[in-house]
C-alpha positions as CSV (number, residue, x, y, z in Angstrom):
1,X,-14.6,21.8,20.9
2,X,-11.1,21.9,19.8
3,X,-10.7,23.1,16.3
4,X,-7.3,23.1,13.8
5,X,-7.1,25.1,10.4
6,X,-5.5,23.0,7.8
7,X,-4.8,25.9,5.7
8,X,-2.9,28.7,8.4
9,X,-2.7,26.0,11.1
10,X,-4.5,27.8,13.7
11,X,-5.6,26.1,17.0
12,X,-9.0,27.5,18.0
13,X,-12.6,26.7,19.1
14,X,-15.0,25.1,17.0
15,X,-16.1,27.1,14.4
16,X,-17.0,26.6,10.3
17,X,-14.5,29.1,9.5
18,X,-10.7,30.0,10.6
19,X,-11.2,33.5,12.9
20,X,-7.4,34.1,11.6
21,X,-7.4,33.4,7.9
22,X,-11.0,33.2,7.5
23,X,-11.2,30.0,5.5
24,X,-13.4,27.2,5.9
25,X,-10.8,24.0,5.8
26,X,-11.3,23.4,9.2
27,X,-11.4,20.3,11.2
28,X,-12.8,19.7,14.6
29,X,-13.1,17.2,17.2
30,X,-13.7,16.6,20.9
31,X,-10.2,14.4,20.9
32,X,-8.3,15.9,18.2
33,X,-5.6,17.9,20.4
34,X,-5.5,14.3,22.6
35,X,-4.8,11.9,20.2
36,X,-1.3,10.6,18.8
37,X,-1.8,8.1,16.6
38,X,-1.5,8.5,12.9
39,X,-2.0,7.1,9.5
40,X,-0.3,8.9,6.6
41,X,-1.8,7.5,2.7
42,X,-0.9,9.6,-0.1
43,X,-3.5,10.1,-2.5
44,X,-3.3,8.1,-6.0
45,X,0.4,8.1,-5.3
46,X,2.2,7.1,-8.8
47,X,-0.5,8.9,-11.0
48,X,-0.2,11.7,-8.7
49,X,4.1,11.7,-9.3
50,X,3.6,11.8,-12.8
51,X,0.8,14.4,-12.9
52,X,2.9,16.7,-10.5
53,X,6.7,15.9,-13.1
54,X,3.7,16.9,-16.0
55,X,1.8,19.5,-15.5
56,X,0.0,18.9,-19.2
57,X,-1.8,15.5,-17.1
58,X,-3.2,17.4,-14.6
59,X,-6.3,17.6,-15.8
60,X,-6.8,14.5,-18.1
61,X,-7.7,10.8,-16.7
62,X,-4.6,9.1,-15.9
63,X,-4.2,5.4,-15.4
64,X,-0.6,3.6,-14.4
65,X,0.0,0.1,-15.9
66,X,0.7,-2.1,-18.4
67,X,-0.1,-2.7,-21.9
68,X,-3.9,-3.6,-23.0
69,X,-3.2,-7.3,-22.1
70,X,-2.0,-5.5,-18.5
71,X,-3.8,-4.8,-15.3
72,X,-3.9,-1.2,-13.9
73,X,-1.7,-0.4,-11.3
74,X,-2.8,2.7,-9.8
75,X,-5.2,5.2,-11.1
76,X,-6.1,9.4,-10.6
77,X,-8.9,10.4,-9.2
78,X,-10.7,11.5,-12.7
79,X,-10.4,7.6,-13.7
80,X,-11.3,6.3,-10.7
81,X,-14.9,8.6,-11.1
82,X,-15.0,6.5,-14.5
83,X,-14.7,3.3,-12.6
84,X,-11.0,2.5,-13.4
85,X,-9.8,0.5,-10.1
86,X,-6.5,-1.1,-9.3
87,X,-5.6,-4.7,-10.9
88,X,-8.8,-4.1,-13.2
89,X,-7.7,-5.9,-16.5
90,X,-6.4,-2.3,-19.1
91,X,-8.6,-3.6,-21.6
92,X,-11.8,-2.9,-18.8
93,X,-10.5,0.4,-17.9
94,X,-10.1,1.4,-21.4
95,X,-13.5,0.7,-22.1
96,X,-15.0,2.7,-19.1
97,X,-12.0,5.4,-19.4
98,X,-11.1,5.6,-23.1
99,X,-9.6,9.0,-22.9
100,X,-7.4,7.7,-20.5
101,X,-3.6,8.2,-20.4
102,X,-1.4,5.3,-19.9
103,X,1.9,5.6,-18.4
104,X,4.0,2.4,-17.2
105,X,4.9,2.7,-13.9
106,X,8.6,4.2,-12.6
107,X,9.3,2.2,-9.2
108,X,12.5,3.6,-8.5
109,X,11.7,7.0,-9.3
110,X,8.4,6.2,-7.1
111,X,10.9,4.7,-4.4
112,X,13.5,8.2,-4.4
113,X,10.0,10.5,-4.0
114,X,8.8,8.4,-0.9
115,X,12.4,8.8,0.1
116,X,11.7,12.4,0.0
117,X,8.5,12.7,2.3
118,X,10.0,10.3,5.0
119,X,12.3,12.8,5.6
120,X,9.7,15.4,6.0
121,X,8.1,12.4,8.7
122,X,11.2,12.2,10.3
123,X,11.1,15.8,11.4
124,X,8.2,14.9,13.4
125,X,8.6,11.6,15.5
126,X,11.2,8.5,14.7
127,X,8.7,6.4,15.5
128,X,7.7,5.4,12.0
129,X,6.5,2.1,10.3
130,X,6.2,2.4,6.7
131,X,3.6,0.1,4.9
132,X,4.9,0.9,1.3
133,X,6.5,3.5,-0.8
134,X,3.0,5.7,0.1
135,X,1.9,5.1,3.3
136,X,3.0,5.0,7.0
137,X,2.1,5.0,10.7
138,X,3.0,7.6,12.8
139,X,3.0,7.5,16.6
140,X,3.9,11.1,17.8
141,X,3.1,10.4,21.3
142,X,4.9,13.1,24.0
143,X,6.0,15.5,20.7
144,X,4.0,17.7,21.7
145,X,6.4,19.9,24.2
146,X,9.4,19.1,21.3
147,X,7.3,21.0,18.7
148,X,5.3,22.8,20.7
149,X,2.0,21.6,19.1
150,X,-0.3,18.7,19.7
151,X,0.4,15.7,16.9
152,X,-3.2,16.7,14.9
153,X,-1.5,20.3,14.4
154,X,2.0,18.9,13.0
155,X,0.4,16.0,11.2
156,X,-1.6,19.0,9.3
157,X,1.9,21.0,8.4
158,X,3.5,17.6,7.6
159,X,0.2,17.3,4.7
160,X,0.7,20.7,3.6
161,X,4.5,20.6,3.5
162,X,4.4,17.7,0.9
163,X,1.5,19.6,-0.9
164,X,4.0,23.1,-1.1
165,X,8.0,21.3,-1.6
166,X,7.0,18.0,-3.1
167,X,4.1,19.0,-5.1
168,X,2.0,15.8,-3.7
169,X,-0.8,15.0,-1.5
170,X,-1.9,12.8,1.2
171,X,-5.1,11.8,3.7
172,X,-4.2,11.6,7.8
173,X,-6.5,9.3,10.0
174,X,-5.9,10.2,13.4
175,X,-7.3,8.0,16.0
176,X,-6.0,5.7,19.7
177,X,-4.5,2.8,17.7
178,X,-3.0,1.7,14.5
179,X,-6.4,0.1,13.6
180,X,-8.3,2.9,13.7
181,X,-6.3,5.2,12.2
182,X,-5.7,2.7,9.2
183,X,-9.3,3.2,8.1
184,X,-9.3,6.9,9.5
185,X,-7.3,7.8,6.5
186,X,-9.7,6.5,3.8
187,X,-13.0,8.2,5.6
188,X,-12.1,11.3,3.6
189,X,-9.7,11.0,0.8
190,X,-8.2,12.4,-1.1
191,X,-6.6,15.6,1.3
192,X,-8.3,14.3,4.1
193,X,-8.1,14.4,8.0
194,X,-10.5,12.4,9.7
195,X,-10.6,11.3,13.5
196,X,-11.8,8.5,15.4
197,X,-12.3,9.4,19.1
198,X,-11.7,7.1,21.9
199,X,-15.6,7.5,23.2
200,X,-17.1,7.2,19.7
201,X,-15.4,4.3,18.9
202,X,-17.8,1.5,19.4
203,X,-20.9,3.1,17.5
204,X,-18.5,4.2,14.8
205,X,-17.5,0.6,14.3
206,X,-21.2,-0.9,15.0
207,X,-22.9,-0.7,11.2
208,X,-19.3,-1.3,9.4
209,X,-19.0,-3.8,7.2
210,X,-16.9,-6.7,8.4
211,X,-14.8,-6.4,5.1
212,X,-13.4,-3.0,7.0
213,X,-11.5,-5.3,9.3
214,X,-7.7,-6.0,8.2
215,X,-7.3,-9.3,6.7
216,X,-11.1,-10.0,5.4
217,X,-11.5,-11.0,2.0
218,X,-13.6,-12.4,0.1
219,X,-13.5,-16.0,1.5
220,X,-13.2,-14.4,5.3
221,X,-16.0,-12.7,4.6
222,X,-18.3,-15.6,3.4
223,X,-17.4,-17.6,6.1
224,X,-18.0,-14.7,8.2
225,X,-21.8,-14.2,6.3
226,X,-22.4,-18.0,6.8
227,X,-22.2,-17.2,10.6
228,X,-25.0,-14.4,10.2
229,X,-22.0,-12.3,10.6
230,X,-22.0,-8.8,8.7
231,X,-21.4,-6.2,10.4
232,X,-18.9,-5.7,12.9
233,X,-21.2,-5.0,15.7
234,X,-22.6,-9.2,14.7
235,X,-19.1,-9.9,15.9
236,X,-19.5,-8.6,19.4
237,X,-22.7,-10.7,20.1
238,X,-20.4,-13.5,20.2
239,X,-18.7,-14.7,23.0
240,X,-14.7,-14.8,22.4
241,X,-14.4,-18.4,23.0
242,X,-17.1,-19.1,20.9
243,X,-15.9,-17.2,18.0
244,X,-11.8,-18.7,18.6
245,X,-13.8,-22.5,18.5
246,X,-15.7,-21.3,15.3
247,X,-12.3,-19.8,13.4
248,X,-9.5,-20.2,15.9
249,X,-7.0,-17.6,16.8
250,X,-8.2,-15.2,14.2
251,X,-11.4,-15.5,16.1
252,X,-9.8,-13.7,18.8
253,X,-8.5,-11.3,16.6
254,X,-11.6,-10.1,15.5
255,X,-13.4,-10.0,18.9
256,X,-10.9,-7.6,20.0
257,X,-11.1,-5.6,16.7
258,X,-14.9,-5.7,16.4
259,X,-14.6,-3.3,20.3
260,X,-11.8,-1.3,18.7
261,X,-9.0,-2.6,20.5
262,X,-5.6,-3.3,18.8
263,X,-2.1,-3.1,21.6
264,X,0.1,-3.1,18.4
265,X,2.8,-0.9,18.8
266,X,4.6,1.4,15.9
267,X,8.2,-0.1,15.6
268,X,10.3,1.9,13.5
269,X,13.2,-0.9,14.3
270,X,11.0,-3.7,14.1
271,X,13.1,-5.9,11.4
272,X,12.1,-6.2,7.9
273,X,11.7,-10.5,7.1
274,X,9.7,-9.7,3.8
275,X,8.8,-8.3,1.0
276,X,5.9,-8.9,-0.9
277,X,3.2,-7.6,-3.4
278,X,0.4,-9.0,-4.7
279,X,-2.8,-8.8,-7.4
280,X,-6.4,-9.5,-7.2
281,X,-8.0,-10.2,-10.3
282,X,-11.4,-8.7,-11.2
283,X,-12.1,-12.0,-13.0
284,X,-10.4,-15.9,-12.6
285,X,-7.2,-16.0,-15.1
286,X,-6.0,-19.0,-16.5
287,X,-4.0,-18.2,-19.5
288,X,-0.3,-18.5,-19.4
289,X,1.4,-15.5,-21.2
290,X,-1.1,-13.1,-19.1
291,X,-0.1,-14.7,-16.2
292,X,4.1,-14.3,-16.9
293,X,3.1,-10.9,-17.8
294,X,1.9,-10.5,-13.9
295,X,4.7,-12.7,-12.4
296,X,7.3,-10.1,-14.6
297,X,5.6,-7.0,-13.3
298,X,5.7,-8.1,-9.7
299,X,9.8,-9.4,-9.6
300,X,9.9,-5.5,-11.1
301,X,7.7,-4.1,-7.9
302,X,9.7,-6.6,-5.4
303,X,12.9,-5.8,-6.9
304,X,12.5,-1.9,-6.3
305,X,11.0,-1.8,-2.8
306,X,13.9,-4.2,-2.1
307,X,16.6,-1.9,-3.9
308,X,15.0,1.1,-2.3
309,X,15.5,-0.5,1.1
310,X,19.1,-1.8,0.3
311,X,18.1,-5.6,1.2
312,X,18.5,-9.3,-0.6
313,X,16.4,-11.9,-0.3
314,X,17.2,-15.4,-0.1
315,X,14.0,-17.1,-0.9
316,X,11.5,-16.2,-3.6
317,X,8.0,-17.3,-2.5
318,X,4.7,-17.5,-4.8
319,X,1.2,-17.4,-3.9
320,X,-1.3,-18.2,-5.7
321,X,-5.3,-18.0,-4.7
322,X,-7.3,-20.3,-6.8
323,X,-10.8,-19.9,-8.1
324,X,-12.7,-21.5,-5.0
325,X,-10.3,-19.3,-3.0
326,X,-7.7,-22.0,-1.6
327,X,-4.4,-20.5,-1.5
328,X,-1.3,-22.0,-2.5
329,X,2.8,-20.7,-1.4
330,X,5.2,-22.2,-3.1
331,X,8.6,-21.3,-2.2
332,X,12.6,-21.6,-3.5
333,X,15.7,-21.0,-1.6
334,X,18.5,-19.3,-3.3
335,X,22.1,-19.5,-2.8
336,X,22.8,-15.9,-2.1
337,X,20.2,-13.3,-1.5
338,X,18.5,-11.3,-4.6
339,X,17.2,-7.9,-5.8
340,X,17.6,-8.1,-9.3
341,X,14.0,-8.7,-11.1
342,X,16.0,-10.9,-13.5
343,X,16.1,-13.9,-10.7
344,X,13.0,-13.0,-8.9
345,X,11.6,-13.7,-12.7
346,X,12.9,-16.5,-13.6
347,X,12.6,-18.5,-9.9
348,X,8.7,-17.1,-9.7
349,X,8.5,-18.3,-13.6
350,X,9.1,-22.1,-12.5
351,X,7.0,-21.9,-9.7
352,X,4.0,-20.7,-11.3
353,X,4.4,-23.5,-14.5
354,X,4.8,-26.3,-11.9
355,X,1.5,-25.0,-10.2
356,X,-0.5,-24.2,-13.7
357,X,-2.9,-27.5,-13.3
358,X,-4.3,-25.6,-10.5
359,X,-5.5,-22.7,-12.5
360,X,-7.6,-20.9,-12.7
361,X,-6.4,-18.1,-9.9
362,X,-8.3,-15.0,-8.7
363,X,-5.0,-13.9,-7.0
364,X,-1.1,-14.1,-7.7
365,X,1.9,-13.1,-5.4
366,X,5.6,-12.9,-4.8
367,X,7.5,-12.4,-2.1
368,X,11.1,-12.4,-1.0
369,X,12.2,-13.5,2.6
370,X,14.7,-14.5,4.2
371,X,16.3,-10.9,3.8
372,X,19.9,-10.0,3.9
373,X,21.9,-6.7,3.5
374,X,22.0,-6.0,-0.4
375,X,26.1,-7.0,-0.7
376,X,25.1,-10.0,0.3
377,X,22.7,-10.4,-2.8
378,X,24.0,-11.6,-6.2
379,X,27.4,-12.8,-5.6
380,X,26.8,-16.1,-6.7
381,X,27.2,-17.6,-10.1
382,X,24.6,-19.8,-12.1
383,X,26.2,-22.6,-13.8
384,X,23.0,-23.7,-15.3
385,X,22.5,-20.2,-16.6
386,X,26.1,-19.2,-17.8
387,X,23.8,-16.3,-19.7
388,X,22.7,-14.8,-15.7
389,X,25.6,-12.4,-14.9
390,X,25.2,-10.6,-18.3
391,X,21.4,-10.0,-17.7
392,X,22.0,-9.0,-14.3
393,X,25.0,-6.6,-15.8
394,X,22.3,-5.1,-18.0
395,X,19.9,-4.9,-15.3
396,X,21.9,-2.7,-13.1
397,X,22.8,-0.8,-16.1
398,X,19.3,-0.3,-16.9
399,X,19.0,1.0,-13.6
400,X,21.3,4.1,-14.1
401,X,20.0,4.8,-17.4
402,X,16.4,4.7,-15.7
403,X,17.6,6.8,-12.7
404,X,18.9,9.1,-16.1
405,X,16.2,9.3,-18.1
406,X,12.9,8.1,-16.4
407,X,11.6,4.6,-16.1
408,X,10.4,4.6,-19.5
409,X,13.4,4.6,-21.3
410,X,13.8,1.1,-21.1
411,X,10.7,-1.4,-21.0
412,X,10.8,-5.1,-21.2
413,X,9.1,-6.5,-23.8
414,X,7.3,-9.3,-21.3
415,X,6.1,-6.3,-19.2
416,X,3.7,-5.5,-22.3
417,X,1.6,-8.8,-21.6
């Protein structure tokens, strides 16, 4: 069986230790020197930036957010041991982590260290579809006679090349599609390599939960339940046409991903036509002020993924999922593209207090669309805001200090609700 030390990088047979460096951090697999596709995740990425620029944090539970009236935004692994999950309200995690460290997040420092291990990725394969700032699929399909090495080998030195110049760490799912390898990459985190095979995929997938398929939440998944559908291997008892009658084109969907089969293809040129981020609360929230404090946290989120990709975007879009899981978008055209938090802010702020009688909501999102280059953002005076171009002024001057000094060195006072 075809065996890959992650440690020296040595291609052998099976075996629990390395025969050349004599260490057990091996991985094995029938398929591993035959399969291309690949899911790169860093591990706890923003706590795992700040733990590496302070080595005092290493060993003390770390938590990224806001303020106590905040949500958590990412957590370390010691936290998460405690319980602390993402968008748990900071109060919560407080109470099951109060040792804790809390650090507000630094998105464009976050943005210039992704920036840093996509060019490591780009060494390997140009085909590359990033997700977010920390995580991307990879198809190294017919590398192997460029690097001399089958993907599995080179996806192991990409790992351990952000591990020795970056300082950070990451999980690979290998597997036959992007699927696959998706949920490959959280079998074994943190510093993990896991593999889904071609002939083990159906029993793999047989006694999964249907919440493992992309897009089930928590209404999908009642509806699904309501079916006597719980596990994916429920979904393939069902004939296709009965299932796209039942729930319509997403039917089909999940017929084809309940077998393992997904033909989507990683597009490094595919175009760009949003951006969004969103959060889940742990519990329905109806209150005002908490609810800006989210909007302002998420315009800061939009605004550096879309500075960190150089676009604008000309419409500002809000969801909103209420508490018996209908979801409302609510949308505004601008008229010049954005990436200043500052508008984001203030067009999401209207949005939400014209949709408040529909409270309370389980889920709140923004998005930008209708994306432009960046100089073709924020040209355009406000005459009902004559106050605008000197916040956005301050903005991008906030920005340099930031890029200066760290993130922290200048904090909104709304980003403490």
């Amino acid at each position: 069986m075809p065996a890959l030390c992650r440690d020296c990088l040595s291609e052998f047979e099976a075996g629990s230790r390395c025969p050349d460096c004599g260490r057990p951090n091996v991985i094995s697999h029938p398929e591993l020197f035959d399969l291309s596709i690949a899911h790169m995740d860093c591990d706890a990425f923003y706590a795992s930036v700040e733990k590496r620029d302070n080595p005092d944090l290493a060993d003390k539970p770390l938590i990224i957010g806001g303020g106590r009236r905040g949500v958590v935004s990412t957590a370390c692994y010691i936290a998460r041991i405690r319980g602390v999950r993402s968008a748990m309200p900071m109060f919560q995690a407080l109470k099951l982590c109060p040792d804790a460290v809390v650090l507000r997040g630094r998105m464009s420092h976050y943005a210039a260290v992704s920036r840093e291990i996509r060019a490591l990725m780009n060494e390997l394969t140009p085909a590359i579809e990033p997700l977010s700032l920390d995580e991307a699929f990879l198809d190294l399909s017919g590398t192997g006679k460029l690097h001399g090495h089958p993907p599995a080998v080179m996806l192991a030195r990409l790992v351990k090349r952000m591990k020795t110049e970056l300082g950070l760490t990451g999980s690979i799912g290998l597997s036959h599609n992007k699927f696959l390898a998706k949920i490959a990459s959280d079998l074994d985190k943190p510093q993990g390599f896991a593999v889904i095979g071609q002939a083990e995929t159906q029993d793999f997938l047989t006694q999964k939960p249907v919440s493992m398929l992309w897009g089930i939440g928590a209404a999908a998944q009642a509806n699904l339940q309501a079916a006597g559908i719980h596990k994916i291997g429920d979904l393939r008892r069902w004939p296709k046409d009965e299932l796209v009658a039942r729930f319509g084109a997403w039917g089909a969907r999940l017929h084809d991903l309940s077998f393992g089969r997904d033909n989507r293809k990683i597009s490094a040129t595919r175009e760009v036509k949003s951006i969004s981020n969103e959060t889940t609360f742990p519990n329905d929230l109806r209150d005002p002020d908490l609810l800006d404090g989210h909007i302002w946290r998420l315009a800061e989120k939009l605004s550096a993924r879309a500075k960190a990709q150089g676009l604008a975007g000309r419409v500002v879009v809000l969801k909103l999922k209420t508490h018996d899981f209908k979801t409302l978008t609510r949308q505004t055209a601008l008229h010049d593209g954005t990436q200043m938090a500052d508008r984001i802010y203030a067009q999401a702020a209207q949005l939400l207090a014209a949709n408040l009688k529909f409270a309370p909501f389980r889920l709140i999102g923004l998005g930008l669309g209708d994306l432009v280059p960046e100089a073709q953002g924020d040209r355009a005076g406000n005459l009902l805001d004559p106050q605008e171009a000197k916040r956005l002024q301050a903005e991008r001057a906030s920005d340099e200090i930031r890029k200066k000094f760290g993130d922290q060195a200048i904090v909104k006072g709304r980003a403490l609700r």
